[in-house]
ZAMARKOL-293295 format. One record per atom (N, C-alpha, C, CB): residue number from 1; atom name; x, y, z. Coordinates in nm, 3 decimals. Each point is the difference from the previous one (the first is absolute). Glycine has a CB too. Layout:
<recs>
REC, pos, site, east, north, up
REC, NUM, CA, X, Y, Z
...
</recs>
This chain:
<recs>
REC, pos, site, east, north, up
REC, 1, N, 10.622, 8.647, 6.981
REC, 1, CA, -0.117, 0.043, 0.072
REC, 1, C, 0.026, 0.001, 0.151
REC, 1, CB, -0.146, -0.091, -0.184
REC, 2, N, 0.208, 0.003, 0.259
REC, 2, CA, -0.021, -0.011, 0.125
REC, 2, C, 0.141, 0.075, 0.041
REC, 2, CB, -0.172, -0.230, 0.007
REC, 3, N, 0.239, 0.244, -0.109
REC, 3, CA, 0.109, 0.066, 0.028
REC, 3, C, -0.017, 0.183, 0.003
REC, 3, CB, 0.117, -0.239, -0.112
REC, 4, N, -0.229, 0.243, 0.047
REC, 4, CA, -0.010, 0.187, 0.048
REC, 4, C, -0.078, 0.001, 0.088
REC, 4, CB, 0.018, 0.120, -0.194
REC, 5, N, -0.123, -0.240, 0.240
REC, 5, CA, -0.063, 0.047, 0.098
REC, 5, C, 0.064, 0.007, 0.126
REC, 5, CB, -0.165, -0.067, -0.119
REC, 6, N, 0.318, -0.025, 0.109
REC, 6, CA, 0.063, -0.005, 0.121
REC, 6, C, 0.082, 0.166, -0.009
REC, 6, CB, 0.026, -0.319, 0.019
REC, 7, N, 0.030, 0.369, -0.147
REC, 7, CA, 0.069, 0.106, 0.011
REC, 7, C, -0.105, 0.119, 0.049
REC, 7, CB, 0.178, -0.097, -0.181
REC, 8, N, -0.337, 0.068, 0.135
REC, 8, CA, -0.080, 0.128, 0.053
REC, 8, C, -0.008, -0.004, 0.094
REC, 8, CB, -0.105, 0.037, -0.123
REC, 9, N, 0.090, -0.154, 0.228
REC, 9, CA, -0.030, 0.001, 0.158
REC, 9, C, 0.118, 0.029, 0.042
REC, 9, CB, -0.172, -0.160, 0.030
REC, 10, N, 0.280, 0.128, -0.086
REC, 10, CA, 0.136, 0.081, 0.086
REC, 10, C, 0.026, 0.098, -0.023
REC, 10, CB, 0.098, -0.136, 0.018
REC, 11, N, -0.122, 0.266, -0.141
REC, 11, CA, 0.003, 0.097, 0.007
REC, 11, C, -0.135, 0.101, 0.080
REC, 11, CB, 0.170, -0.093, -0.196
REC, 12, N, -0.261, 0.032, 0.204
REC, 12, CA, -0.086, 0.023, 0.107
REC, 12, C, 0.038, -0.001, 0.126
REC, 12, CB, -0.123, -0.073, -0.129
REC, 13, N, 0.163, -0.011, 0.170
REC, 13, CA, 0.058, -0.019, 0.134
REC, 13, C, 0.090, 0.081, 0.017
REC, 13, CB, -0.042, -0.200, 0.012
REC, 14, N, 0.173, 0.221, -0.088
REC, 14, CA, 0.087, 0.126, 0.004
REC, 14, C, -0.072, 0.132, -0.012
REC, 14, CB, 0.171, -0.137, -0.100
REC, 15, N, -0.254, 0.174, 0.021
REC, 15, CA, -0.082, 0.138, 0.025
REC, 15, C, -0.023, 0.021, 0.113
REC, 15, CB, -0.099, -0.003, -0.168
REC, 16, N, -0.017, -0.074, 0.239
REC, 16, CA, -0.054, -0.027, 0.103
REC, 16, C, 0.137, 0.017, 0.127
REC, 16, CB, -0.209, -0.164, -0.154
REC, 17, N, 0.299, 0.116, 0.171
REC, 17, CA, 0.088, 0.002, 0.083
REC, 17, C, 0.094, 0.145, -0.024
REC, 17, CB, -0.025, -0.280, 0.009
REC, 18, N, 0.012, 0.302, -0.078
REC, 18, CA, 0.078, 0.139, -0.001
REC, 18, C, -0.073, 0.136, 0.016
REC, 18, CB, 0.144, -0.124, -0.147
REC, 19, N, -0.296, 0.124, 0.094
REC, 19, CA, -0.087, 0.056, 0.094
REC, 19, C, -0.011, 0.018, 0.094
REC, 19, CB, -0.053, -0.038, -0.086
REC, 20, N, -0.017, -0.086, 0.143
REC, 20, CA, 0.052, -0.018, 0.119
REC, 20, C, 0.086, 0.085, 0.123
REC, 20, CB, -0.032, -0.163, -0.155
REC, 21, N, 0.135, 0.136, 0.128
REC, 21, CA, 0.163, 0.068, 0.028
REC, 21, C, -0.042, 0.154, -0.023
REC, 21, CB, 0.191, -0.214, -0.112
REC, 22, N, -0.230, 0.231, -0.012
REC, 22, CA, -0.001, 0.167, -0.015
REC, 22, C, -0.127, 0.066, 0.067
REC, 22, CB, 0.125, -0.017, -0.234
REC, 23, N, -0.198, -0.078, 0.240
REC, 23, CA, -0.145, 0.097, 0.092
REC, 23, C, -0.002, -0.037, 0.157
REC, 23, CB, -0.188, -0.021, -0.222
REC, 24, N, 0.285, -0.085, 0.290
REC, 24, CA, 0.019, 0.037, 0.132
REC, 24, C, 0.109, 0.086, 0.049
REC, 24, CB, -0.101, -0.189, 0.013
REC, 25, N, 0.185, 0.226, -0.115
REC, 25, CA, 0.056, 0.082, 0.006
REC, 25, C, -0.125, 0.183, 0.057
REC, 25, CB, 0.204, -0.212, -0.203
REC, 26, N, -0.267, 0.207, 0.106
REC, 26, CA, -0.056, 0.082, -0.029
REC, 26, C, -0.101, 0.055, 0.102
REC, 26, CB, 0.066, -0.089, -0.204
REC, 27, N, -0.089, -0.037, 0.293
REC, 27, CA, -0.094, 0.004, 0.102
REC, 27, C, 0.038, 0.021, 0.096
REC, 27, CB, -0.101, -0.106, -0.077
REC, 28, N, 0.217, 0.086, 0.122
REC, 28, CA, 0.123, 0.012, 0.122
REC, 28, C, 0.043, 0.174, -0.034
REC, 28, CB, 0.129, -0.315, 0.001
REC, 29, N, -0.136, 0.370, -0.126
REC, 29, CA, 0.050, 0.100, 0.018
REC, 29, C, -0.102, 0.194, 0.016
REC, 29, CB, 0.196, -0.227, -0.131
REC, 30, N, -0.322, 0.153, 0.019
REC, 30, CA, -0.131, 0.078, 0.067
REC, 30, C, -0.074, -0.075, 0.115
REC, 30, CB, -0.042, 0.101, -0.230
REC, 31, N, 0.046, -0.194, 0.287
REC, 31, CA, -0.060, -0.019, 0.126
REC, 31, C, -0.175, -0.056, -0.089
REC, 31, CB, 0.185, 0.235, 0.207
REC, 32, N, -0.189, -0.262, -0.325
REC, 32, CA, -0.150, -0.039, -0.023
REC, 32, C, -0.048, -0.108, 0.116
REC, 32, CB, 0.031, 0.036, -0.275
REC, 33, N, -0.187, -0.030, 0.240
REC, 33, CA, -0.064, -0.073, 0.126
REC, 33, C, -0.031, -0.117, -0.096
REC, 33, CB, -0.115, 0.198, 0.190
REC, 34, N, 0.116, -0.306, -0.099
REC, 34, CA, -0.012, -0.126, -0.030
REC, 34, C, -0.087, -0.072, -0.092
REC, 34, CB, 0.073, 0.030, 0.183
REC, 35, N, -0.209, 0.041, -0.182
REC, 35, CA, -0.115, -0.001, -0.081
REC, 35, C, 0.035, 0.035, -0.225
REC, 35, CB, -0.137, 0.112, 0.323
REC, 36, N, 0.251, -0.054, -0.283
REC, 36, CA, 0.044, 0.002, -0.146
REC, 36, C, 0.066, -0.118, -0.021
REC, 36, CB, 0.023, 0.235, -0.020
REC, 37, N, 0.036, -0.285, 0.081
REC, 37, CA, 0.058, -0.165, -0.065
REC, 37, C, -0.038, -0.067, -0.072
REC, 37, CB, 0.049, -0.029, 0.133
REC, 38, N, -0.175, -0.003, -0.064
REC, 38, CA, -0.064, -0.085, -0.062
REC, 38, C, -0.081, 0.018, -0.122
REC, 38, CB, 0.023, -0.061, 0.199
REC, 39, N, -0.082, 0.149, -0.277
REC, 39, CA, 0.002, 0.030, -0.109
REC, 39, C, 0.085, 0.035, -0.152
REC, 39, CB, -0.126, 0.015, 0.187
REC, 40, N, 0.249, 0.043, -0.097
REC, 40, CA, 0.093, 0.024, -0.090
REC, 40, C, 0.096, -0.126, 0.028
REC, 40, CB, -0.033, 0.274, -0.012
REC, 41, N, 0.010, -0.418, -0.008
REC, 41, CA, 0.052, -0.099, 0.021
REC, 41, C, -0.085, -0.105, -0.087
REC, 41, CB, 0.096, 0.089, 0.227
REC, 42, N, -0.206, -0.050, -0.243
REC, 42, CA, -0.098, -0.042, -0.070
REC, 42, C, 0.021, 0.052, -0.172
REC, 42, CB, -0.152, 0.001, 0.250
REC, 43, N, 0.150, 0.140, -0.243
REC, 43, CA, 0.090, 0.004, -0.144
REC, 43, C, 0.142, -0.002, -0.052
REC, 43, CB, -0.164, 0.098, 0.003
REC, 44, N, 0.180, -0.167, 0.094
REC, 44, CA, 0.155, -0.022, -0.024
REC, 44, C, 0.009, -0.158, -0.038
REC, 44, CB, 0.092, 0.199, 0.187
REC, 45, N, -0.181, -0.291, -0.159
REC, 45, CA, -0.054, -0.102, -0.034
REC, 45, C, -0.043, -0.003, -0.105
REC, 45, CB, -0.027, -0.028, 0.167
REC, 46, N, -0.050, 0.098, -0.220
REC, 46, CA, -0.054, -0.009, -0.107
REC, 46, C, 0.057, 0.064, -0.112
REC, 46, CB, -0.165, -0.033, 0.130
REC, 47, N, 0.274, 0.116, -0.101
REC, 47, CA, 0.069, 0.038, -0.071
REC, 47, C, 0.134, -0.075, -0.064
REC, 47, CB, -0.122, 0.168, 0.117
REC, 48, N, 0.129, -0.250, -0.012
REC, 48, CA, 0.108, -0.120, -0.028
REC, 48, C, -0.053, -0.066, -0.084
REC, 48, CB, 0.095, -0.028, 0.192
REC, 49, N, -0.232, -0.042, -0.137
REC, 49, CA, -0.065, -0.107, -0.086
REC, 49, C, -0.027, 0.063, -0.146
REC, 49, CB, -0.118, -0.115, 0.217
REC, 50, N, 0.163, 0.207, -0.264
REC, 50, CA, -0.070, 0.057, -0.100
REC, 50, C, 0.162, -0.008, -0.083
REC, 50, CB, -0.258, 0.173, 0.121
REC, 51, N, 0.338, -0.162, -0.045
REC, 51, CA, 0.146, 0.039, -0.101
REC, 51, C, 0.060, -0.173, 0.018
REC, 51, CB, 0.087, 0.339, 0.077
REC, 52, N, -0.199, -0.444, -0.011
REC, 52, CA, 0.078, -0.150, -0.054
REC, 52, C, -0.085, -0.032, -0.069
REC, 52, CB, 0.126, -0.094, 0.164
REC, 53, N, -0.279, 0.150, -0.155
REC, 53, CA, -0.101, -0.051, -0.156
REC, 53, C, 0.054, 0.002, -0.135
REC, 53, CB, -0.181, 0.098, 0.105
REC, 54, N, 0.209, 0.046, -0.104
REC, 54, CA, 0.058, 0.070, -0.094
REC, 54, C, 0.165, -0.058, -0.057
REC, 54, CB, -0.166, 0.199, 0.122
REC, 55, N, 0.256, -0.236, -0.029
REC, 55, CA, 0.122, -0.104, 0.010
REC, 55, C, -0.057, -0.123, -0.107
REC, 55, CB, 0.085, 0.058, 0.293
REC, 56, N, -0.172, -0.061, -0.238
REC, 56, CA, 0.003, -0.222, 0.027
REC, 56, C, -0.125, -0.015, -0.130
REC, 56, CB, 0.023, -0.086, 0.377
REC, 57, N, -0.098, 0.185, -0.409
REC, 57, CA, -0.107, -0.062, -0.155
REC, 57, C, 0.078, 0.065, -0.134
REC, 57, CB, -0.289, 0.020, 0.131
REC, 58, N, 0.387, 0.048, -0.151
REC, 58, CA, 0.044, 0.025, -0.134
REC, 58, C, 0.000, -0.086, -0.062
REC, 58, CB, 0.102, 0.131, 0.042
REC, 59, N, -0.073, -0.310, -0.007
REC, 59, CA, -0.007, -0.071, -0.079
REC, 59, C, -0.081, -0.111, -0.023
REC, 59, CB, 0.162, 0.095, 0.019
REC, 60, N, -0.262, -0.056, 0.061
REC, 60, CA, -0.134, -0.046, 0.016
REC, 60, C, -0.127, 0.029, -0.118
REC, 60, CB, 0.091, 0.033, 0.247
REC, 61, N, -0.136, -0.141, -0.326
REC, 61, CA, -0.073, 0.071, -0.086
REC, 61, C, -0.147, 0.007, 0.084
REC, 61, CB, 0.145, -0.082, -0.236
REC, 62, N, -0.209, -0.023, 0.294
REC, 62, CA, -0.137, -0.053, -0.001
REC, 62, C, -0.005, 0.022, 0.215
REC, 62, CB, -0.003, -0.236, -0.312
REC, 63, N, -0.120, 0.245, 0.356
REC, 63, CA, -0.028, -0.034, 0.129
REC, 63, C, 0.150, 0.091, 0.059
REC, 63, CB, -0.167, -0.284, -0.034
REC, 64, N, 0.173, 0.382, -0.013
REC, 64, CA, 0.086, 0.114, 0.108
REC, 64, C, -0.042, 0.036, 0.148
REC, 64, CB, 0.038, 0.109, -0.213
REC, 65, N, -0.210, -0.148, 0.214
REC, 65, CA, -0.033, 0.004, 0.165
REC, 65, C, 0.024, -0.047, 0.045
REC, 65, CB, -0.103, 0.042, 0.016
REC, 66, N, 0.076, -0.199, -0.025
REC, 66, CA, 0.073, -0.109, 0.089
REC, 66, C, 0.119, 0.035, 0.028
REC, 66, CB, -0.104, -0.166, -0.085
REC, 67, N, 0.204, 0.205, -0.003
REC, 67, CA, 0.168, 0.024, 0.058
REC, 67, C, -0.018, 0.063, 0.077
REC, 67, CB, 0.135, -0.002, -0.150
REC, 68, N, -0.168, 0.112, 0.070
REC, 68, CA, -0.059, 0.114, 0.135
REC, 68, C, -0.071, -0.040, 0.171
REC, 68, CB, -0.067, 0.124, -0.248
REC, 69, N, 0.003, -0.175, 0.256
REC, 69, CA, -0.042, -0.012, 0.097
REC, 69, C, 0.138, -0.101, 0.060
REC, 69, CB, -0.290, 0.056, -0.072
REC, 70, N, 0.343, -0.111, -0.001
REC, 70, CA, 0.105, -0.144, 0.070
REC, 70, C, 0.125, 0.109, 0.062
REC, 70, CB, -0.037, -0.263, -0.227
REC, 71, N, 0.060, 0.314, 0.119
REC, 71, CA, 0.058, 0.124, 0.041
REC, 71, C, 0.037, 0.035, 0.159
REC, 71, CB, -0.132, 0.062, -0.207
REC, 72, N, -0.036, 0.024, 0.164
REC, 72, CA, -0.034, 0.075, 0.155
REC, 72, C, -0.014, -0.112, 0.132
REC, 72, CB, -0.157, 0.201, -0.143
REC, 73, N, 0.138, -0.328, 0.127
REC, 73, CA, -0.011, -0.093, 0.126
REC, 73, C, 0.138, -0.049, 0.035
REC, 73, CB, -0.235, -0.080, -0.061
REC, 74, N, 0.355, 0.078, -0.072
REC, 74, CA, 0.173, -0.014, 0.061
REC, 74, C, 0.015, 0.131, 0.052
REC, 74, CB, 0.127, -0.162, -0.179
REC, 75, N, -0.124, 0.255, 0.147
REC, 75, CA, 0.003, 0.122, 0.043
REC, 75, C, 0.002, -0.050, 0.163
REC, 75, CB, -0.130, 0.148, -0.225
REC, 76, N, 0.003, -0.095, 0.252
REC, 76, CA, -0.089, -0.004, 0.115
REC, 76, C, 0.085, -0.074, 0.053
REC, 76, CB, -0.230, 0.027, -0.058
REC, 77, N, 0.248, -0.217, 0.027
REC, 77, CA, 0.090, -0.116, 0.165
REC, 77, C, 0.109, 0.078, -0.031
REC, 77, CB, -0.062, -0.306, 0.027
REC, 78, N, 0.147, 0.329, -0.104
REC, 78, CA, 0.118, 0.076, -0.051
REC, 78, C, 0.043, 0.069, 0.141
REC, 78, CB, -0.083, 0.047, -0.274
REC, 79, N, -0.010, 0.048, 0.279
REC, 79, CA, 0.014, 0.129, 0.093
REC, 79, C, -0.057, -0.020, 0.117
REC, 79, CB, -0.004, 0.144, -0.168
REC, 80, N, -0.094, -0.212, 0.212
REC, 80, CA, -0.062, -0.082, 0.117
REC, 80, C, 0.124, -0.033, 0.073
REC, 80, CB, -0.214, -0.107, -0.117
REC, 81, N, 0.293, -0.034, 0.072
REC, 81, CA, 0.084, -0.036, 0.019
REC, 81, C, 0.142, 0.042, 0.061
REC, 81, CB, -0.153, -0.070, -0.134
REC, 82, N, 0.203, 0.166, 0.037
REC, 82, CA, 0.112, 0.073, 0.024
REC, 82, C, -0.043, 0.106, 0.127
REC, 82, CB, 0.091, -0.034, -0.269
REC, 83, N, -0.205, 0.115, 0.277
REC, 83, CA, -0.072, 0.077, 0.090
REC, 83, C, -0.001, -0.050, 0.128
REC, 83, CB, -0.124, 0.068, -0.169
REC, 84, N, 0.091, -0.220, 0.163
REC, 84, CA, -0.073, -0.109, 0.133
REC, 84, C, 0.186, 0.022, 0.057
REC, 84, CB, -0.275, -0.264, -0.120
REC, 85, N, 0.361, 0.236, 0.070
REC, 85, CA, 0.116, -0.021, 0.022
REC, 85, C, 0.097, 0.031, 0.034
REC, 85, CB, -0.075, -0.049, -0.074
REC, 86, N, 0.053, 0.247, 0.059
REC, 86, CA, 0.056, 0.091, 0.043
REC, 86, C, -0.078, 0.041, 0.141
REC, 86, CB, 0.087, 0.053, -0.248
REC, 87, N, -0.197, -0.097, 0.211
REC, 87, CA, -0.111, 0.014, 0.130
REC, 87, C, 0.006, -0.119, 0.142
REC, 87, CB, -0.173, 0.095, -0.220
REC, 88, N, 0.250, -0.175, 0.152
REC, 88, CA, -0.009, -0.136, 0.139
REC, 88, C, -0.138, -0.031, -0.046
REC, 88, CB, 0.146, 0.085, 0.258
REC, 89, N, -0.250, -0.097, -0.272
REC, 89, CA, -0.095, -0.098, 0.041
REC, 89, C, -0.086, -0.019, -0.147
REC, 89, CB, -0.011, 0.074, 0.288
REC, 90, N, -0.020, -0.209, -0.345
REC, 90, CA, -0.089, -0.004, -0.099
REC, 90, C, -0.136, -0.023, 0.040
REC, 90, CB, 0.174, -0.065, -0.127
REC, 91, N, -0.296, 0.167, 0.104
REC, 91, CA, -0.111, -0.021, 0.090
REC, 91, C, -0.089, 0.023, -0.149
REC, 91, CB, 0.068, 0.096, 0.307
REC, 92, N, -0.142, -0.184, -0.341
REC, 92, CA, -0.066, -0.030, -0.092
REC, 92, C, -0.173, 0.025, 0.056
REC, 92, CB, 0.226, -0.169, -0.098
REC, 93, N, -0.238, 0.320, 0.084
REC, 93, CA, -0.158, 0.041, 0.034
REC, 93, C, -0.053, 0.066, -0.125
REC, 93, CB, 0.036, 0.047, 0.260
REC, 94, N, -0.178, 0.008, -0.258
REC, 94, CA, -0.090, 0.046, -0.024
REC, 94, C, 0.032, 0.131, -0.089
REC, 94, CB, -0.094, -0.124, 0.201
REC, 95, N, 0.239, 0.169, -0.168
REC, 95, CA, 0.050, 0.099, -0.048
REC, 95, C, 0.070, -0.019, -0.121
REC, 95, CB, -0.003, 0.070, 0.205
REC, 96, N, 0.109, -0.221, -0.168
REC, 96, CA, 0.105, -0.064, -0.086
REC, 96, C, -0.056, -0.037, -0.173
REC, 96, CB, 0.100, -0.113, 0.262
REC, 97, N, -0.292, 0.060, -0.194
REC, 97, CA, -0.045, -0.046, -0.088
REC, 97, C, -0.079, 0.070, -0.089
REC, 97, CB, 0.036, -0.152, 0.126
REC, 98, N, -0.083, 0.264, -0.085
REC, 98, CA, -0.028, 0.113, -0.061
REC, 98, C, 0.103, 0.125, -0.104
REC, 98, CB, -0.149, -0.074, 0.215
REC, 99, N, 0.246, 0.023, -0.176
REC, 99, CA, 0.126, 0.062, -0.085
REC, 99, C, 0.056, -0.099, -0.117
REC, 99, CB, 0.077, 0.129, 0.224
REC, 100, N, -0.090, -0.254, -0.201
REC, 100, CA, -0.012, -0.086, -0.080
REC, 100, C, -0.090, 0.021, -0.112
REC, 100, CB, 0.066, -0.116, 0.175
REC, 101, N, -0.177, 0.136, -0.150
REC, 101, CA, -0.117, 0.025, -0.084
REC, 101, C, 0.014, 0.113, -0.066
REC, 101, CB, -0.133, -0.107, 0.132
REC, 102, N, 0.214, 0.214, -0.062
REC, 102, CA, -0.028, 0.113, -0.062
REC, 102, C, 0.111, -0.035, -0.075
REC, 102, CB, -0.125, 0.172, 0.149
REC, 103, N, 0.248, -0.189, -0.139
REC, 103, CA, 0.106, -0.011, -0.100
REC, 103, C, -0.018, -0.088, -0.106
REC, 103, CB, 0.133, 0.054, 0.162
REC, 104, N, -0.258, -0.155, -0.159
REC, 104, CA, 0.001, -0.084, -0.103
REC, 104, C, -0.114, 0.079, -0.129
REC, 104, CB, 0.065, -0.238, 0.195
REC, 105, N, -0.148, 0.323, -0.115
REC, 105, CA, -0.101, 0.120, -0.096
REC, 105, C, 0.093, 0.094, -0.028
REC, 105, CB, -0.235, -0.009, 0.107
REC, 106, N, 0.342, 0.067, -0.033
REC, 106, CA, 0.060, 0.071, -0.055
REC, 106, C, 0.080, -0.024, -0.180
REC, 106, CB, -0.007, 0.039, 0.289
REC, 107, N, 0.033, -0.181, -0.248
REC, 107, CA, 0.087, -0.048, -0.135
REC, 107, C, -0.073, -0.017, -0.069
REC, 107, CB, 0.158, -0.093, 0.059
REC, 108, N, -0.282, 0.053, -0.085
REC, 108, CA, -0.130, -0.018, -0.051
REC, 108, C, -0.024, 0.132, -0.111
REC, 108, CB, -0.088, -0.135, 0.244
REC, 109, N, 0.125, 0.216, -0.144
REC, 109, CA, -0.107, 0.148, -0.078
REC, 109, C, 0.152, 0.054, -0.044
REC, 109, CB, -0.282, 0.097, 0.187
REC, 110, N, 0.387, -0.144, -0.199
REC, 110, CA, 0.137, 0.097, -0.031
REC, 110, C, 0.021, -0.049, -0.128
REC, 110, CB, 0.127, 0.031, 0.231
REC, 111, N, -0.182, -0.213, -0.206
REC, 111, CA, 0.042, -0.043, -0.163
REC, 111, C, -0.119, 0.068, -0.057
REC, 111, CB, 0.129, -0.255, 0.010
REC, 112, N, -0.246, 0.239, -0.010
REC, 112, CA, -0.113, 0.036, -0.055
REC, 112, C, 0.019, 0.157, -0.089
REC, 112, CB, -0.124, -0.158, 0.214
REC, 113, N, 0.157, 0.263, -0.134
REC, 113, CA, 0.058, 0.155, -0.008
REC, 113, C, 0.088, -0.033, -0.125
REC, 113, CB, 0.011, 0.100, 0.279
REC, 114, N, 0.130, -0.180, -0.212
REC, 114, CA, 0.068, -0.019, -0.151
REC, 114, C, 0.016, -0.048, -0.122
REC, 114, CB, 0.043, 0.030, 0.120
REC, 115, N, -0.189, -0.145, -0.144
REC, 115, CA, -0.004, -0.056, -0.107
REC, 115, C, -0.078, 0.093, -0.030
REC, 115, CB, 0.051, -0.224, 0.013
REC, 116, N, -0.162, 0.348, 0.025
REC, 116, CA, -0.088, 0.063, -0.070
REC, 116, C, 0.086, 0.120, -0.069
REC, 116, CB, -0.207, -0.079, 0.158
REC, 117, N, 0.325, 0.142, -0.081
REC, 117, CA, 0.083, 0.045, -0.083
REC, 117, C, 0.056, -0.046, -0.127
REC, 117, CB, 0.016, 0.062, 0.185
REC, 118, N, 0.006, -0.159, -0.175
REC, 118, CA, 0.064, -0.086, -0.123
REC, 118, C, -0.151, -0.050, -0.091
REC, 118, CB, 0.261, -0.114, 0.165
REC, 119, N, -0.241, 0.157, -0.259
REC, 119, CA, -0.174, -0.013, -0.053
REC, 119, C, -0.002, -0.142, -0.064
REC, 119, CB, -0.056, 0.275, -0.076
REC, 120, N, 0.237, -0.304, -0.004
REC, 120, CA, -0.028, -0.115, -0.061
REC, 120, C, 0.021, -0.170, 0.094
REC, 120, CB, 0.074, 0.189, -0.223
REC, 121, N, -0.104, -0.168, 0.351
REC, 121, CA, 0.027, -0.126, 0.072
REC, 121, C, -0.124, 0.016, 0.090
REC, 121, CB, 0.279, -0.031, -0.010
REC, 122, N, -0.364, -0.124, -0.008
REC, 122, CA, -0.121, -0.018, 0.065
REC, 122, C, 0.021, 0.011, 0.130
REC, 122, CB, -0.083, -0.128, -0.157
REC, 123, N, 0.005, 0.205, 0.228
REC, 123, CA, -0.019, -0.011, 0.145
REC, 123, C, -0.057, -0.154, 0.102
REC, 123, CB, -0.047, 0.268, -0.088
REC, 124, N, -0.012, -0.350, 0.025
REC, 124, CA, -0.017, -0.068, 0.036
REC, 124, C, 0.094, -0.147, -0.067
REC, 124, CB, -0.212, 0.175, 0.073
</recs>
């Protein structure tokens, strides 16, 4: 168990980082304005969190949200962290903690999505 949730948050984190890489690429070369970042960074988040839900409950029978959400909150310091670090400064605001939240609903509603696919494993 704790062993896919560690392999989903690191293949998350590798998505996420190679994105990354490929969409500032992308921005440096059409000149997009700044105002797109930040949305398309947001599903790129959630798109991560969705491919370590999906990682980390295959062998999860019961309470796939909770992972889910535990998920989305390693996620989140995961990338906080490594982010704060490449950035020089760890500044723990209003923003930090709001992404927190969202990455922990994100994992929330990714396990939720994939146990309702799977008809024979309780969602709750």
């Amino acid at each position: 168990m704790v062993k896919g949730i560690g392999k989903g948050v690191l293949y998350a984190v590798i998505v996420t980082l190679l994105f990354i890489l490929s969409f500032s690429f992308i921005v440096q070369m059409c000149g997009l304005a700044n105002g797109v970042i930040k949305p398309v960074m947001q599903v790129v988040k959630v798109i991560s969190i969705f491919i370590a839900v999906a990682i980390a409950i295959k062998s999860i029978k019961n309470q796939a949200w909770l992972f889910g959400g535990l998920i989305g909150l390693l996620y989140m310091v995961v990338t906080f962290l490594i982010f704060s670090m490449l950035d020089g400064k760890f500044v723990i605001d209003f923003t930090a903690l709001s992404d927190l939240l969202f990455g922990v609903l994100a994992g929330v509603i990714s396990a939720i999505l994939l146990r309702l696919r799977n008809k024979d494993v309780e969602v709750v």
